[in-house]
C-alpha positions as CSV (number, residue, x, y, z in Angstrom):
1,X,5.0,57.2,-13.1
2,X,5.9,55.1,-15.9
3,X,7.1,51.6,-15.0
4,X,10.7,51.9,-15.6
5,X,10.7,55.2,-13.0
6,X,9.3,52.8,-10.6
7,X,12.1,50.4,-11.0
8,X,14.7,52.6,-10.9
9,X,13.3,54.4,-8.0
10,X,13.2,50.9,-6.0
11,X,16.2,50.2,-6.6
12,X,17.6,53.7,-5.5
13,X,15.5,53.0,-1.6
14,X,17.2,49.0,-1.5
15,X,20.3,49.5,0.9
16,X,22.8,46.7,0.8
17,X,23.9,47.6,4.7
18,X,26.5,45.5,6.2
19,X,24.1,44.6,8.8
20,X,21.7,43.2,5.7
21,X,24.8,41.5,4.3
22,X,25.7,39.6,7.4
23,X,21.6,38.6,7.6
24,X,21.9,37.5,4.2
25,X,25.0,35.4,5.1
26,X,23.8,33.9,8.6
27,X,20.7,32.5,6.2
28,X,22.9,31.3,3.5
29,X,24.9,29.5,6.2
30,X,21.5,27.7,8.4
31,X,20.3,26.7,4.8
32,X,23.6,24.5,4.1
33,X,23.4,22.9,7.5
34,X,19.6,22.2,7.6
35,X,19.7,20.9,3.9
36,X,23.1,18.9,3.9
37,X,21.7,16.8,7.7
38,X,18.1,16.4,5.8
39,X,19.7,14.9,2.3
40,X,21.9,12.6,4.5
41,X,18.6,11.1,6.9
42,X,16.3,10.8,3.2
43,X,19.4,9.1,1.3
44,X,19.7,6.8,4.5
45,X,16.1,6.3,5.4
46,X,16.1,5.0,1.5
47,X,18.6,2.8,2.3
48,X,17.4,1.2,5.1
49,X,14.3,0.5,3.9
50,X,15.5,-1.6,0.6
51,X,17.7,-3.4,2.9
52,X,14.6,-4.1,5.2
53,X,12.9,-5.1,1.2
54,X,15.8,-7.3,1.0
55,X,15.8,-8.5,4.3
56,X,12.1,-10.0,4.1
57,X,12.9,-11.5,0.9
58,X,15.9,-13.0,2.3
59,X,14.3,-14.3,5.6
60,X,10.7,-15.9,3.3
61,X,13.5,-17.8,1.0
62,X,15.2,-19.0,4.0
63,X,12.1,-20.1,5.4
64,X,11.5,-22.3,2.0
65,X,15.0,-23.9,2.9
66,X,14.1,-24.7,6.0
67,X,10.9,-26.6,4.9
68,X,12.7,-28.4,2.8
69,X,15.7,-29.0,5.0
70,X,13.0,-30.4,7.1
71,X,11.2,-31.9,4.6
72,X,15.2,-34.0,3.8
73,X,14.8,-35.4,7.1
74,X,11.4,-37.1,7.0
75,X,11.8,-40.7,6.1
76,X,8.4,-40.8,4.3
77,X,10.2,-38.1,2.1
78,X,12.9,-39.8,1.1
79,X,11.5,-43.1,0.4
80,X,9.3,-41.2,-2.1
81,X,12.0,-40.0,-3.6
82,X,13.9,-42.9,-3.6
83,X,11.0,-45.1,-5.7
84,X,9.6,-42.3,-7.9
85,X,13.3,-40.9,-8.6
86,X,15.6,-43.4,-7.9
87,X,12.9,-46.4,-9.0
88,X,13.7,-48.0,-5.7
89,X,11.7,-51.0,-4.4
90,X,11.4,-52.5,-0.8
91,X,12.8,-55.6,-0.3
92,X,10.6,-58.5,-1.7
93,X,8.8,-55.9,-3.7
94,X,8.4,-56.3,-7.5
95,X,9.4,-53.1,-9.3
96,X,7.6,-51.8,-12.4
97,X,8.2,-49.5,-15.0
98,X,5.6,-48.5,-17.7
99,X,6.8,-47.3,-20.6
100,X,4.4,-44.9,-22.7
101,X,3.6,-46.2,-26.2
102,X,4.3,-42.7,-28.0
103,X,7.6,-41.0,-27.5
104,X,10.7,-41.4,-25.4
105,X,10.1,-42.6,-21.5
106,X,9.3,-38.6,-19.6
107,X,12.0,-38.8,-16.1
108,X,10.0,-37.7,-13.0
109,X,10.3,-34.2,-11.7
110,X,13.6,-34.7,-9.5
């Protein structure tokens, strides 16, 4: 037999029965509801793990605030800031400033 006989002799024995039909459809239908649930769960587990991403960066930045909310309350802190920034001196203290010979004066890093 000659490969188009073989087709065409397939395709006479294929019986598109009601009973195959209704098969066909109860498949048709499982798929949608298996494959509709799973998309939902993989588009949400993506979601909740960048918001979990963005959580940790959110809580390690508001750890840095806290240090330095901490670091606003300590009075050795602030007295730094106040001489190097502010050029501050205690009371009775003689206050400096040193000018560079080349260029304009560079502020400190406040």
């Amino acid at each position: 037999m000659s490969g188009a006989a073989v087709t065409a002799h397939a395709r006479r024995h294929i019986r598109f029965t009601p009973r195959a039909a209704m098969l066909a459809l109860v498949v048709t239908a499982l798929l949608f509801y298996l494959v509709v649930p799973v998309r939902a769960y993989v588009t949400q587990r993506q979601r909740l793990d960048r918001l979990q991403r963005q959580t940790q960066v959110l809580q390690q930045q508001n750890a840095k605030l806290e240090r330095q909310v901490a670091q606003l309350h300590d009075p050795a802190y602030i007295e730094r800031i106040a001489r190097e920034c502010l050029g501050m001196v205690k009371k009775g203290e003689i206050g400096f400033i040193v000018v560079p010979r080349t260029g304009p004066p560079q502020p400190a890093n406040c």
